[in-house]
C-alpha positions as MATLAB code, in Angstrom:
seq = 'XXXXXXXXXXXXXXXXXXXXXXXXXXXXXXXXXXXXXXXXXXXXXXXXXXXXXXXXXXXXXXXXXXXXXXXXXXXXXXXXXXXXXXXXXXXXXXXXXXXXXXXXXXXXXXXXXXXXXXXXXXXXXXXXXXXXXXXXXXXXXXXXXXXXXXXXXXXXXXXXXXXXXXXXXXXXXXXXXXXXXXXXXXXXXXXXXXXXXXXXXXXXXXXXXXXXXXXXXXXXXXXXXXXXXXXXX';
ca = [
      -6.856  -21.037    4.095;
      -5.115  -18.765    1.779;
      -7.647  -15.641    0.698;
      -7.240  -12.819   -2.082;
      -7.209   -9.965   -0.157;
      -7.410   -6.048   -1.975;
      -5.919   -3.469    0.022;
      -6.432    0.469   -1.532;
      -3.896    3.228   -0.132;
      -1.909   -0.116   -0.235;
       1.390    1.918   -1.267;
       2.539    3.148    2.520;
       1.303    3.685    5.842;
      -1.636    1.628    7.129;
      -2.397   -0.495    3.977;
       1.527   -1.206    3.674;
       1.437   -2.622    6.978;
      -1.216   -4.550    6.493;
       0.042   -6.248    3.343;
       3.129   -7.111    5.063;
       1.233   -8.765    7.952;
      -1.135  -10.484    5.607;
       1.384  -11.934    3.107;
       3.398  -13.116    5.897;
       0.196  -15.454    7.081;
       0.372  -16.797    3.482;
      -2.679  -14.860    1.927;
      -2.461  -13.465   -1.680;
      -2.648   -9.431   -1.485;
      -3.638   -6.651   -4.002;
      -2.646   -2.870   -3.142;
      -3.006    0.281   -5.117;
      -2.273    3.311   -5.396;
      -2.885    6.925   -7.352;
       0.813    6.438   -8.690;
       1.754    4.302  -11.152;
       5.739    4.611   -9.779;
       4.639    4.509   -6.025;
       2.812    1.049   -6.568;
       5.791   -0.254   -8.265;
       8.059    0.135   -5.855;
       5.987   -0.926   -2.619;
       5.264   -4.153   -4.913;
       9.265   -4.516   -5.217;
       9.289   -4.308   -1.755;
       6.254   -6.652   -0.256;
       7.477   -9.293   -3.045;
      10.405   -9.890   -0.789;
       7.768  -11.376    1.877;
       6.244  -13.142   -0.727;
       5.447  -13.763   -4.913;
       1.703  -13.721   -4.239;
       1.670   -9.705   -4.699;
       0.216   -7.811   -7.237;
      -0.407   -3.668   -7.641;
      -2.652   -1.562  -10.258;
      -2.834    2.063  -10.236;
      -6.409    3.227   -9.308;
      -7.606    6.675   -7.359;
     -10.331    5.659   -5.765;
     -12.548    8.875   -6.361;
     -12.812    7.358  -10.260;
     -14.973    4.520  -10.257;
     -13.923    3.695  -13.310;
     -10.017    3.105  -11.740;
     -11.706    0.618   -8.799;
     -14.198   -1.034  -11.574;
     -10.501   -1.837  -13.395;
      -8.565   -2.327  -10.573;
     -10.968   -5.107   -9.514;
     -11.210   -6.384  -12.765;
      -7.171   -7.274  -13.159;
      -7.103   -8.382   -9.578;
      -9.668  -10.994  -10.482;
      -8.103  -11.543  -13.543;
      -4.519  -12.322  -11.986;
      -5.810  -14.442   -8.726;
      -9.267  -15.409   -9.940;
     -10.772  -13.966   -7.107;
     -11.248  -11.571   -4.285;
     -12.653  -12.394   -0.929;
     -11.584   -9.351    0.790;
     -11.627   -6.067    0.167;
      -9.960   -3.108    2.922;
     -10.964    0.194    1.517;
      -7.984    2.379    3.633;
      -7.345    4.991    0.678;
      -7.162    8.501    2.698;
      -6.093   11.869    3.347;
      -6.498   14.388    6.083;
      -6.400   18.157    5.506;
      -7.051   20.182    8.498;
      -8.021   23.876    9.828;
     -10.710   26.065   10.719;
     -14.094   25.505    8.931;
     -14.398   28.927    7.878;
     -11.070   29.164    5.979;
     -11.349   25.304    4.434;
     -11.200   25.705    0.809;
     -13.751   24.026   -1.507;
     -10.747   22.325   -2.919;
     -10.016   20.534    0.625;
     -13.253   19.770    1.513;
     -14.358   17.789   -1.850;
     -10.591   16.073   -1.737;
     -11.146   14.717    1.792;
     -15.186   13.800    0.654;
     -14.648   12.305   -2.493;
     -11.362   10.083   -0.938;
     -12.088    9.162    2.558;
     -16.029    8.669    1.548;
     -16.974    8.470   -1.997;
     -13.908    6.164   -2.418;
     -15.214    3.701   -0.043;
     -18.583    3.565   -1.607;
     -16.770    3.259   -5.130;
     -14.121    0.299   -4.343;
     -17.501   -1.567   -2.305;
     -19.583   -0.641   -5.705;
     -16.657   -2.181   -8.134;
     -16.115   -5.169   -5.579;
     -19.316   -6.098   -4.150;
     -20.399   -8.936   -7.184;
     -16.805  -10.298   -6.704;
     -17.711  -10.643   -2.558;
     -21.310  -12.121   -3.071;
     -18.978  -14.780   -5.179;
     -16.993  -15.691   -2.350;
     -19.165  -14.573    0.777;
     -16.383  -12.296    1.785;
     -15.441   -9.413    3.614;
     -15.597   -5.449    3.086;
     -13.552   -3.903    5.602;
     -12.934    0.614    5.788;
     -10.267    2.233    7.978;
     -11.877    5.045    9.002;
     -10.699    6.860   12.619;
     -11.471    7.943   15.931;
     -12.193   11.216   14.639;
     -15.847    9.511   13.059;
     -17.348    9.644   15.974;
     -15.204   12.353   18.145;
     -15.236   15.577   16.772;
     -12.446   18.433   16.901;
     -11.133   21.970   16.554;
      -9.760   22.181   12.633;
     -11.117   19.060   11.974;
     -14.598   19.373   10.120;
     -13.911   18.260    6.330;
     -11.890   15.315    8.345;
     -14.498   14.548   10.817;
     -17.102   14.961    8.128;
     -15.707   12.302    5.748;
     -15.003    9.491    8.636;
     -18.233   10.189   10.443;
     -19.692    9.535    6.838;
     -17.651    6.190    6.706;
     -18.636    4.877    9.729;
     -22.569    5.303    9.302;
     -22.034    4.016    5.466;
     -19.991    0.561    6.540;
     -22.544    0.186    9.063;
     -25.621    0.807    6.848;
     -23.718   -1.951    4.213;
     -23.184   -4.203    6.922;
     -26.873   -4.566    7.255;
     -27.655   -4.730    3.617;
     -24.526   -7.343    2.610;
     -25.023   -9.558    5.514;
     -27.558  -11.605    3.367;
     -25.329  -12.513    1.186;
     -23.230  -13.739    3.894;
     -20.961  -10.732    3.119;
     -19.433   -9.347    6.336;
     -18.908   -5.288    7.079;
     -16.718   -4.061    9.163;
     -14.977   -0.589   10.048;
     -11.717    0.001   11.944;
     -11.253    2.787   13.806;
      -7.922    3.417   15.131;
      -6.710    6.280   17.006;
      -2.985    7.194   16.754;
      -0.938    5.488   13.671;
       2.845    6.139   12.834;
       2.712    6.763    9.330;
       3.479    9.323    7.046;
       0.025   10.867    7.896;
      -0.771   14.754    8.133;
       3.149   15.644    6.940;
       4.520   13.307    9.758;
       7.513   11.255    9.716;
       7.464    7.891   11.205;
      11.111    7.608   13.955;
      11.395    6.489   17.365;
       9.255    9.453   18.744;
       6.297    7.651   17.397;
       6.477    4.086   19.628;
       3.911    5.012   21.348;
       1.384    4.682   18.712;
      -0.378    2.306   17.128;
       1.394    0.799   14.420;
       0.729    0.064   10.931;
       0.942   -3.959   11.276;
      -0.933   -3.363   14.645;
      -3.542   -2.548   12.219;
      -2.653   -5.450    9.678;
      -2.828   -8.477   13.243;
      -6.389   -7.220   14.069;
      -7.375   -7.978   10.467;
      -5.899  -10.836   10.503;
      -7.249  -12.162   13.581;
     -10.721  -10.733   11.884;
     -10.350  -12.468    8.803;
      -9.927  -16.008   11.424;
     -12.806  -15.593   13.015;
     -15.780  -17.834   13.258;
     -18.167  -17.053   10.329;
     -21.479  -16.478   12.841;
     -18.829  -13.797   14.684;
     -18.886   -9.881   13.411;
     -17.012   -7.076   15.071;
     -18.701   -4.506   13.312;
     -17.151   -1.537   14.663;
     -13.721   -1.216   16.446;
     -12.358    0.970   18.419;
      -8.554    1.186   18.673;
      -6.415    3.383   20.652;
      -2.751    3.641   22.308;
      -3.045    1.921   25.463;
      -0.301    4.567   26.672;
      -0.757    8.299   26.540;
       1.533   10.823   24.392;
       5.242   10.291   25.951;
];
């Protein structure tokens, strides 16, 4: 059964690969993105998979961009009945030299934004009994050198999807967080060639939803783990 499915961070990376997987299975998908140009074009580009795209501009550290983003998704497919909070970024290096700047960008994104796209969504899911998904990353719950402000904010995601988990789930809202290990994407100034098989890929990512979004109703996978099952080549 076809579902509306909103995707933030939807413009590359992760959240592109995921749109392509899930428009592919026939489910209507919403991305956005901080730039108005940027969501146009991946739009251009997933509407050659399939007409049943749609993209608003929306940085997820404004609530007042995921309140509106949420409204004109609902207003152009009538509904949402999932929501993939994936906006992030990821600046690293030693805690005593990370700049105020850094820190609150990687807080207010990775974090805050999940809290604000659940917050400007969660009426919409009690609606439909739907699903609130976050990418957040191995590094919530495994800790290392340069990585503090990063660790900090996906730590924070994984306790907060968890904590909603357990206050959604009566309204028959499912919570769950991803948490993959190494992704080719355009992540931390990388870019994505051969080098990078290895990893996990972006519609690696997009499949598990997928597979997620088919399960029974009485099954939740509230936390997952992902990880290359080969080491660096």
């Amino acid at each position: 059964m076809s579902k509306v499915i909103y995707i933030t961070g939807g413009t590359k990376g992760i959240g592109y690969g995921i749109a392509e997987v899930l428009l592919k299975n026939g489910h209507k998908v919403a991305i956005s993105g901080r730039k108005q140009e940027d969501v146009e074009k991946a739009v251009a580009e997933l509407s050659k998979i399939s007409g049943d795209i749609f993209g608003v501009s929306s940085d997820v550290r404004k609530f007042e961009d995921e309140q509106n983003a949420i409204q004109k998704i609902t207003g152009n497919f009538g509904k949402v009945d999932a929501v993939i909070a994936n906006a992030g970024l990821g600046i690293f290096g030693s805690v005593d030299e990370l700049s105020l700047e850094d820190w609150n960008a990687m807080i207010e994104t990775n974090l805050t934004g999940c809290f604000h796209t659940l917050k400007a969504s969660v009426d919409e899911l009690k609606k439909t009994e739907g699903y609130y998904i976050t990418i957040a990353s191995l590094a919530g719950t495994n800790f290392f050198e340069n990585g503090a402000g990063y660790n900090a904010s996906k730590f924070g995601v994984v306790g907060f999807t968890q904590a909603a988990m357990i206050d959604l789930r009566k309204y028959n809202i499912k919570a769950s967080t991803i948490m993959p290990g190494s992704v080719a994407t355009h992540f931390n100034g990388n870019i994505p060639s051969d080098k990078d098989d290895w990893k996990i890929q972006p519609e690696d990512i997009g499949n598990l939803i997928l597979d997620m979004l088919n399960m029974n109703p009485r099954i939740l996978p509230s936390k997952i783990e992902i990880r290359p099952s080969q080491v660096r080549k």
